[in-house]
N, C-alpha and C positions, 0 to 999 in steps of 0.2 A: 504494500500500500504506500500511499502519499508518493513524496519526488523522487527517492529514488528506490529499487528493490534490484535486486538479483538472482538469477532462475537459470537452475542446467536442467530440461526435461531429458527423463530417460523414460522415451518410450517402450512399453514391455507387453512384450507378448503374452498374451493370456495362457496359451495352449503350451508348458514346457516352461523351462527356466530361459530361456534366450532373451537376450534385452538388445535393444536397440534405443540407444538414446541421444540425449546432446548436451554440449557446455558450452554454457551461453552467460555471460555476465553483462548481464543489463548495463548500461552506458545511461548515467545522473543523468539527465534534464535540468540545467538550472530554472527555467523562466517558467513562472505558472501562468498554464492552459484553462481555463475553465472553460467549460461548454459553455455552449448558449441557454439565456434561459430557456422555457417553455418553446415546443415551437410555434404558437399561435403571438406567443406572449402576452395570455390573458388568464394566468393561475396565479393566485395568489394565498399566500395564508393569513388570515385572520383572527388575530389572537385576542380573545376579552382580558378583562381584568378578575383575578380568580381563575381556578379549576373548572366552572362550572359555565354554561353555554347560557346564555336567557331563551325565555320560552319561547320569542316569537325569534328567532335567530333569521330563521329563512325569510322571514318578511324584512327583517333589518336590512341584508344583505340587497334583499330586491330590489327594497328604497332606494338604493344605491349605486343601482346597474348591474347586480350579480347575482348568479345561481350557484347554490351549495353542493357541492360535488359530493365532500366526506365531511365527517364531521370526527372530529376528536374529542368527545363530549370531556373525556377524563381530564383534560388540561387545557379546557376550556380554548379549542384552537377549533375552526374550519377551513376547510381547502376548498377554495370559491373560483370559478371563473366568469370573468368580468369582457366585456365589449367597448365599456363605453371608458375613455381616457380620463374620464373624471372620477371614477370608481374608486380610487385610492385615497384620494382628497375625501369625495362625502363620505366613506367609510369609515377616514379614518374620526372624521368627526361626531359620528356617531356616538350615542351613547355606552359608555363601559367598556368601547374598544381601546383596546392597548393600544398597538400599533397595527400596522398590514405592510405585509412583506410579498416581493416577487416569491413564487416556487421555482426557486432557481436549480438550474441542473449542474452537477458539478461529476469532475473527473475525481473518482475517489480514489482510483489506483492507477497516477501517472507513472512515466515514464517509462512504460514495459515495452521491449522490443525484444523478439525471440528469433535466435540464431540456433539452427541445428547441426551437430555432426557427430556423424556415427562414431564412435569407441570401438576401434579397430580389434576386430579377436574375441568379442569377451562373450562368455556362454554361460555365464550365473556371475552370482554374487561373491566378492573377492573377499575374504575373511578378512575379520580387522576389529578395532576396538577392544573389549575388552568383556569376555565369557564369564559368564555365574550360570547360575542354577536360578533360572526363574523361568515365569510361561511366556517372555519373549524368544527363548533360545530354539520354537519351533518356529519362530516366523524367517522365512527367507532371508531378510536383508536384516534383522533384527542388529544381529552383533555385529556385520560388517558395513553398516551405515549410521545405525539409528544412535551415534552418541550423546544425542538430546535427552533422553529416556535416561544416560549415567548418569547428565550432568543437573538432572533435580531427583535423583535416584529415585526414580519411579520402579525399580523392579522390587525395590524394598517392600514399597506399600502395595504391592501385588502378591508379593510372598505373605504378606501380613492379612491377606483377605477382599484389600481392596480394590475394587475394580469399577466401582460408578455405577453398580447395579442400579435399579431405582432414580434413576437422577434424569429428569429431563433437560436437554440444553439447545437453545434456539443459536443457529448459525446463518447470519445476517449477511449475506455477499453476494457472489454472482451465482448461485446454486450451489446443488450436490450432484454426483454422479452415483445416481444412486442404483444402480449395476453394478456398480464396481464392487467385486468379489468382494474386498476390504472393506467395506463399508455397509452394503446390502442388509447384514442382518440387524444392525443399528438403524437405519434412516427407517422414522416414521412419514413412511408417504402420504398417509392421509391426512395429517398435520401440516407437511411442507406445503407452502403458498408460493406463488410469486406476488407481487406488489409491480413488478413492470409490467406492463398493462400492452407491450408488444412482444412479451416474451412471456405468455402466459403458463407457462411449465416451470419444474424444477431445476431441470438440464444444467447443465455448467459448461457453457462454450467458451469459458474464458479461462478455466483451471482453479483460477485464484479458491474459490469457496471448497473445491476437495480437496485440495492440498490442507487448505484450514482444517479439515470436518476428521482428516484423518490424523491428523497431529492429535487432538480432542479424543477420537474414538474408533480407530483403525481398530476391525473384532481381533479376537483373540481366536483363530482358525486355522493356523498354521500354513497360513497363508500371506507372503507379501509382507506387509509392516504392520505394527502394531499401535495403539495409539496410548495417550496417558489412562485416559479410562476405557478400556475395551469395552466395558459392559453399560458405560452410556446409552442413552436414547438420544439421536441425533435428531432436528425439526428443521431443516432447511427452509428459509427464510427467505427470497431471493429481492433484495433490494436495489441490485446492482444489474444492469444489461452485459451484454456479451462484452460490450469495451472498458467495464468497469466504472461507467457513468450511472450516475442515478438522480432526478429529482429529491430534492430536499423531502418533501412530502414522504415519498417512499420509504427510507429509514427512519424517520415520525413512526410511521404509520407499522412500519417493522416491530419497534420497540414493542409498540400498544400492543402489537397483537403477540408477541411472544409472553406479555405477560399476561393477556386473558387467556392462554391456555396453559397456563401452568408454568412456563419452561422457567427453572430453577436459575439458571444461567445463562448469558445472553453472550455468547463472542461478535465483536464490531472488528474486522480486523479492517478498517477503511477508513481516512480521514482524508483532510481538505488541510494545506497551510494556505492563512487566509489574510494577505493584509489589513489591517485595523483600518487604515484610512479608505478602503473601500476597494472596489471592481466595477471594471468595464469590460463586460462582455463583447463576444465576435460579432453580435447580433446587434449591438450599440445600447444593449441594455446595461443603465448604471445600478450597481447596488454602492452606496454610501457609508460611512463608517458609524454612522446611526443605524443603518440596518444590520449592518455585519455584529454591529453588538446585538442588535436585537435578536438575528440569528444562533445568536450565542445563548441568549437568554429562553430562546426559547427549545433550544436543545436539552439543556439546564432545567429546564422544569420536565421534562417529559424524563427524562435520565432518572431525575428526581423522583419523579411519581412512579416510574419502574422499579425503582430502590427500596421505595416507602411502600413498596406491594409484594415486594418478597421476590424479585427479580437482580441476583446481581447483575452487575453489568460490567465487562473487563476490554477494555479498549486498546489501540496499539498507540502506542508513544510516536511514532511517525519517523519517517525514513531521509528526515531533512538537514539533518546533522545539525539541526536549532538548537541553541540553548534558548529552552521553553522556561528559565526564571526573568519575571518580569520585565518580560518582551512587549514592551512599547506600541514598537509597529507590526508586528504579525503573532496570528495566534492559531496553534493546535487544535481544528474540531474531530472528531469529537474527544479528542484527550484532555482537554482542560474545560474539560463542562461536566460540572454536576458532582454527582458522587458515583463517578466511574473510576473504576482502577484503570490505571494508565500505564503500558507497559514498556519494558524500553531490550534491548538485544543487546545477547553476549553469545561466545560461541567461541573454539578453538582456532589454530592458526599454525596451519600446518600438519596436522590430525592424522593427515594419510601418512607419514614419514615418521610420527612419533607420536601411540596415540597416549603418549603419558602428558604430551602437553596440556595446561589448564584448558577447560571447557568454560570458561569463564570470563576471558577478556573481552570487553565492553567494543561492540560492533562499532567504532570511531568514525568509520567511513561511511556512514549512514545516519548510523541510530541519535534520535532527538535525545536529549538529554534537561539536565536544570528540574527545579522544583517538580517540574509538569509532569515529573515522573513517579512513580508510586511503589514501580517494583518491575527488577529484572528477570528475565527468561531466555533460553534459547532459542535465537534467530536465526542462527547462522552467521557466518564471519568471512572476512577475507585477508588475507593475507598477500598485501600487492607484491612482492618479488615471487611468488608464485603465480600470482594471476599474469601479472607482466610478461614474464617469458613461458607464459602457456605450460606451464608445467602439469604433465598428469599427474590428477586427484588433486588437483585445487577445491575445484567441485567438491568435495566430502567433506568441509568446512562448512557446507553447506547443509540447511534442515532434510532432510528424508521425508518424505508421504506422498499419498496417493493424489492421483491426475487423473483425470479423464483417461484411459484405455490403459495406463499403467500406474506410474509414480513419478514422480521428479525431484529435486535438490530446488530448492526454492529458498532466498533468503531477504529478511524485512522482520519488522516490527511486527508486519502481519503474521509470522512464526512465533515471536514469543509470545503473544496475544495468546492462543491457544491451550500453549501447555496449562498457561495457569489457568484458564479455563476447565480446562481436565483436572487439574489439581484440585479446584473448587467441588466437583462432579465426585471425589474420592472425599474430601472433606463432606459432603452433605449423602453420602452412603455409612459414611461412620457416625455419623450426628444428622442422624432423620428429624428433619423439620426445622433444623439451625436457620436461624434469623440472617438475614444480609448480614448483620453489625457483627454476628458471632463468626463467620464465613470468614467476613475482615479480619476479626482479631485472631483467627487461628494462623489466617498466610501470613500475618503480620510477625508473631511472636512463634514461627515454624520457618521463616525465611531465615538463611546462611548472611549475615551483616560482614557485607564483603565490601572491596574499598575505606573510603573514611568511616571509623564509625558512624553508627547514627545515619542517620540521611545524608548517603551520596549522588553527587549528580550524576552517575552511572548507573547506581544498581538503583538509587529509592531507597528503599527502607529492606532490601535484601534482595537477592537472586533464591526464589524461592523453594523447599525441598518437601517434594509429596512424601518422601519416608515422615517426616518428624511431622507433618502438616494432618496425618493421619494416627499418629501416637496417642 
């Protein structure tokens, strides 16, 4: 997610161990692209004052030149499309309305560009890492890829019982693949939505959301990869279109519904860096830095009212290399709204050649860092004098999971996002019914306080470890 990520797909054949894949390290984008808004440019959101909607809403809205599309009765927000140029002016004067915002469309996972090339020779999975005795050691690439899984010792709290049985968790992205062997007997399909309203399926023609879904919940089948909570219930959630664009509206509207059906935990591995003083869209549409706060604010209450309903919510700290402490002119959504944990990337550095090196150092070359972080995970890493002169198995610094038709090395914030996700999913299996606030204090006071103590701009408040997190 955000500006920049990095990603080697290794296509893999279903039928047989034979893999066919590629090493691809995404190339930063500095300059942010936002879509256009709306393409009519006539959606707006409409937010009251309070949670709560007034009775005649639709008539309000009419008075005003617009019709109510959705309503978000629970935070007091509707999604209106309007005709008339004046609709934003008499709305906003209306009685009890906050403000009225464009539904503006934004790139939630720039900068991705995918180069492929076959790995000459290779007929299965190259051993590597580092061998115990847990129920990862039947999966394929388990011990020869997955060092993510050592480096918050997830095989501990597997051994120990836990595996996320019981736990539902809502995965907000570009879909799931929900075929995909690894995944299949976790995705609840009669739960998963879509929210893009041109891509009305679950599907994931962009990768991003099963790569995420199998970091979370890759089953435990002896098959392929494994994920932190094998025995989760996945809800694919789909907010995001094939390019990884989505309408504001849509992840609103994600949120809401992931918590009217239950889902324990919410993964957001998508964000927006957003200058404070405002946007000019392709389309000549302005958003203002009045809006952009009020964008902010109204993430912030929906986050909020997801929290306050027994919904956590774990976000990715963004791939911007910002320091997110009191950042003036640009800010993290959704990583610095609300009461979302905010997650930032670490990962090894050079792993293929020596896999004793730390799993631990802070992804520099991407990962957002400063206050706006809350706590570290593995994203994946790079190690430039290997990337540079192309050296094989740079890539294996990279995160492990499932893709559409096979798996890939993918790395970002949007990787660390997950684990602790999953990590959440084993916490609320050991502790049936834990409160959000109890969820927090267990990652809090079970996270490794690595770097400065106390709150570092790298890790947060730890790089957290599912063994002690389920104790």
């Amino acid at each position: 997610m955000s500006k920049r990520i990095w990603l080697l797909l290794v296509a893999v054949v279903l039928v047989g161990l034979f893999i066919s894949g590629c090493d691809t390290f995404l190339a930063p984008k500095d300059a942010l692209k936002p879509m256009g808004a709306n393409p009519a440019g006539k959606d707006y959101l409409v937010v009251f004052n309070g949670n709560d909607l007034p009775k005649n809403t639709d008539s309000l809205v009419a008075n005003a030149g617009g019709q109510v599309k959705m309503k978000f009765a629970q935070v007091g927000t509707v999604l209106v499309t309007a005709e008339a140029s004046s609709f934003v002016s008499d709305m906003s004067s209306t009685a009890r309305v906050k403000y009225v915002l464009p539904d503006v469309k934004l790139d939630w996972l720039p900068g991705e560009d995918y180069k492929t090339v076959l790995p000459a020779g290779q007929t299965g999975p190259v051993q590597g890492g580092v061998t115990t005795q847990s129920i990862g050691d039947d999966e394929w690439f388990f011990n020869a890829y997955q060092w993510s899984m050592y480096a918050i010792d997830a095989p501990a709290a597997w051994d120990a019982g836990y595996t996320g049985t019981g736990v539902r968790v809502a995965v907000l992205d570009t879909g799931i693949d929900a075929s995909h062997p690894d995944l299949a007997p976790n995705v609840n399909v009669a739960l998963s939505t879509s929210f893009v309203p041109y891509e009305p399926y679950i599907d994931d023609e962009a990768g991003h959301g099963t790569h995420v879904a199998g970091i979370i919940a890759a089953a435990h089948n002896g098959y392929g990869t494994i994920g932190v909570a094998p025995d989760a219930e996945l809800v694919a959630v789909k907010v995001l279109d094939s390019t990884g664009s989505g309408d504001f509206s849509w992840m609103l509207n994600g949120l809401l519904y992931a918590n009217s059906i239950g889902a324990q935990v919410v993964n957001l591995s998508l964000g927006a860096y957003l200058p404070r003083s405002g946007i000019t869209f392709e389309d000549g549409t302005k958003i203002g830095a009045n809006d952009i706060a009020h964008l902010v604010n109204l993430i912030t209450r929906v986050i909020n009212y997801v929290s306050s309903n027994g919904t956590l919510v774990v976000v990715a700290a963004g791939n911007d290399s910002a320091n997110l402490t009191g950042d003036a002119s640009w800010i993290s959504i959704p990583a610095e709204c609300g009461d979302a944990l905010s997650i930032s990337a670490t990962g090894p550095q050079g792993w293929a050649y020596d896999p004793t090196v730390s799993l631990d150092t802070p992804a520099y070359i991407y990962t957002n860092y400063g206050t706006g972080v809350d706590y570290a995970a593995p994203g994946g890493n790079i190690d430039p004098d290997l990337y540079v002169n192309d050296t094989p198995g740079w890539w294996l610094d990279l995160v492990f999971s499932t893709y559409p038709g096979g798996w890939a090395w993918m790395a970002g914030t949007s990787m660390a996002c997950p684990h602790v996700v999953g990590e959440a999913a084993l916490i609320l299996q050991a502790h049936p019914g834990a409160s959000v606030q109890r969820v927090e204090t267990i990652i809090r006071h079970s996270s490794d306080d690595l770097g400065k103590p106390g709150r570092d701009q790298w890790y947060g408040l730890g790089r957290v470890n599912a063994a002690q997190a389920v104790k």
